[in-house]
N, C-alpha and C positions, 0 to 999 in steps of 0.2 A: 504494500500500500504506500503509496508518494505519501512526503510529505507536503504539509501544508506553511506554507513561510506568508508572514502579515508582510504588505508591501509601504511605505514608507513613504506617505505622501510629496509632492511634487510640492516644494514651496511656494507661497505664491508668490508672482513675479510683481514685480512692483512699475510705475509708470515711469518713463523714459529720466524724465525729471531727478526721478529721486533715484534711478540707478548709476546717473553721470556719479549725483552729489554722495553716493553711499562710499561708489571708488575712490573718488577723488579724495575723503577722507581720509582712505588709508595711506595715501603719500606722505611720507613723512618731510622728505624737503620739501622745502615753499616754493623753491623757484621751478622744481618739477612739476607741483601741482599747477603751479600759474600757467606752464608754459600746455601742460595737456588740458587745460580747461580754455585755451584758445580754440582748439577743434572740439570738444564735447560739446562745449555750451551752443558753439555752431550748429551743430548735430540736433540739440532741441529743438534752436531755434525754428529748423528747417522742419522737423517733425510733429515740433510742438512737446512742451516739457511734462504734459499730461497725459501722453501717446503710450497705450503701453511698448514694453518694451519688444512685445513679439513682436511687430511693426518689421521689423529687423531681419528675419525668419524668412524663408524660402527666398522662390526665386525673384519673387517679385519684389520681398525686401532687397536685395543684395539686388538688384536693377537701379532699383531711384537711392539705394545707398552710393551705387559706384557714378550715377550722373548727377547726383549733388554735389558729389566730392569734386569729380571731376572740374565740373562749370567752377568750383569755389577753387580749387588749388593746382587746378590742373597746366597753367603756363606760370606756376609759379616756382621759384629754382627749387633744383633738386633735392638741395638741405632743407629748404623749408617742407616741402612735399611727403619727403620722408618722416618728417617729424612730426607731423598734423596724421601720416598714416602709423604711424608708432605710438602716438598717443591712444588712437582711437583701435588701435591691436590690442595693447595693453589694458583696455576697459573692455574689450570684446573676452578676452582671455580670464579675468578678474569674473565677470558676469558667466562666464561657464560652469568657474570652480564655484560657484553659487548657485549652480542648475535654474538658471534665470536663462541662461541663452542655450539653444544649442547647435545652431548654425553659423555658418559663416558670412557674415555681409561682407565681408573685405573681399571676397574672394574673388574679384572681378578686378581690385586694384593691385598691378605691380609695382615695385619699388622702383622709383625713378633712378637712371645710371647718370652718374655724372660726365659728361662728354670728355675726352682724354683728348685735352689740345697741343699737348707738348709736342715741338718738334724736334724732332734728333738734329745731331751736330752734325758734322760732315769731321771729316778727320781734321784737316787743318784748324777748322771750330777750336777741337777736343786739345791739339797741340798746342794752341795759341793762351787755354787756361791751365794747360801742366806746365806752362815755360814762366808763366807772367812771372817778372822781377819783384814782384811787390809779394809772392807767395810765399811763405817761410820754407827752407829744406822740407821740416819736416814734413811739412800739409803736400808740398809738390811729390814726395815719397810716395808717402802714404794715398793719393787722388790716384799718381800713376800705377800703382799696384794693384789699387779696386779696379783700372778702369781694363786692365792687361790681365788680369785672372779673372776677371768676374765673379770675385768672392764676395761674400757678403762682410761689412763693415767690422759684425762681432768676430767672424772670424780673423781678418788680418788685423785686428787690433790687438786680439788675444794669442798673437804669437811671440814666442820666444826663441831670444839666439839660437837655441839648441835648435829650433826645429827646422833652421836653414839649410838647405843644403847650397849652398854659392855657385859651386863650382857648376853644378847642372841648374842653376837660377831656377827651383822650384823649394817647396816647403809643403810642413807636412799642417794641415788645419782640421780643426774638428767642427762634421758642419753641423747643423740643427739636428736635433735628436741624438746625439753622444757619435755618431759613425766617423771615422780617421779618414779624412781623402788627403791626396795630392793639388797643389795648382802650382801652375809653373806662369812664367814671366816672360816676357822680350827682352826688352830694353828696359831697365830701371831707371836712366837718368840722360838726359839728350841736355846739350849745352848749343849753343848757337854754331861752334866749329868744331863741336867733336860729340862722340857719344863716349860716358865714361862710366869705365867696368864698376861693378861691384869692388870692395877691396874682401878681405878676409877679415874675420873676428879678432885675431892673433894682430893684425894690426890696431886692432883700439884696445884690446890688453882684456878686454869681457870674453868670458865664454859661456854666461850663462848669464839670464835677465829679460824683460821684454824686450820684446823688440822698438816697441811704441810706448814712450814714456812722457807724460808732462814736466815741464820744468817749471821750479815756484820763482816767486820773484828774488829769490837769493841768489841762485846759481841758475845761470845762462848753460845751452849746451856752446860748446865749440864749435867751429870749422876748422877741420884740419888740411892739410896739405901736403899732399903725396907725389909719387911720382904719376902717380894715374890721373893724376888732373885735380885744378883747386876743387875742395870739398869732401873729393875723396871717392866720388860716386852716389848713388839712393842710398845702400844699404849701410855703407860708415854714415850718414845723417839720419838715416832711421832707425839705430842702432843708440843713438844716442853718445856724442860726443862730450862727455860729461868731465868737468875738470874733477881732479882727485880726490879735493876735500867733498864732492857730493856724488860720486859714483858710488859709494857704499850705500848711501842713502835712496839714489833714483832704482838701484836694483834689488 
């Protein structure tokens, strides 16, 4: 013999009005609720704050829900569009877990994309901002190695002498999620009349340390002076030219 289970009445749903203002209560920041009661209160105004809330419900709600929104936000920028349909998510989603709603009115509005108008460089572009005189060693290093591996920032930041290998100008980096790759280099350092090698670690006297260090306003790094050309190359200036009294300190 089944049993028999008492079933748990459907609460009752309340009018459009007092489901913005019951959400909107539970926001605890002010400036979040002020800024989702730009589109809620919209939302009454258009329905009427006395409307129940099933209004909203089938096909015919999610029809005059997505051409009100539209006609109201629809050539307005992305960011704001998003956030007028984010506000009115968040009271949609809020009103389920209260078995007040159980359809979806949004479901006709997509998330507007913001148009991608950058235009790429052309090489000489890209040349013209790794050489500029006014860029410090270090930044001109550091630019030309993201833009010649195509590593990501965390990783050629978070490298260390050790993980150089020079001689075959690549290095060992760890990418997003723990995994160990390789990225290898071109040219590290182009000068107006020459291109200048790499030097080795063994010439700045570190064999361990970042690679990529800040300097405080005490201690300056150096520029040193080789036979490979003034500077010394990318990798002696991204290595860190550190005078003695602060190399203990920057590694």
């Amino acid at each position: 013999m089944g049993t028999v289970r008492r079933l748990s009445p459907r609460p009752e749903t309340p009018e459009l009005g007092a489901a913005i203002e019951a959400f909107l209560a539970t926001i605890a920041n002010r400036n979040t609720a002020k800024a989702y009661a730009i589109a809620l209160r919209a939302l009454a105004a258009e329905h009427g704050a006395d409307a129940p809330l099933t209004d909203l419900e089938g096909e015919a709600g999610a029809d005059r829900f997505a051409a009100w929104f539209t006609a109201r936000w629809g050539t307005a920028a992305a960011a704001t569009f998003n956030a007028r349909r984010d506000a009115l998510g968040s009271a949609r989603d809020w009103w389920h877990d209260q078995d007040w709603l159980t359809g979806d009115p949004l479901r006709r509005i997509r998330r507007a994309r913001t148009p991608d108008r950058t235009r790429a460089l052309d090489r000489a572009q890209i040349e013209a901002v790794l050489t500029r005189q006014n860029l410090a060693l270090r930044e001109r290093t550091l630019f030309r190695m993201l833009y010649e591996t195509a590593a990501r920032v965390e990783e050629v930041l978070a490298l260390d002498v050790t993980d150089l290998d020079l001689r075959n100008r690549r290095a060992r980096v760890r990418r997003k999620g723990g995994a160990v790759d390789v990225i290898v280099w071109l040219i590290m350092f182009a000068t107006t009349d020459r291109v200048c090698s790499p030097v080795s670690t063994a010439i700045l006297g570190l064999e361990s340390g970042p690679l990529f260090v800040r300097a405080d306003r005490t201690h300056r790094p150096e520029v040193i002076r080789t036979e490979e050309g003034r500077g010394g190359g990318a990798v002696s200036a991204a290595i860190r030219i550190w005078p003695p009294a602060a190399r203990k300190k920057a590694l």
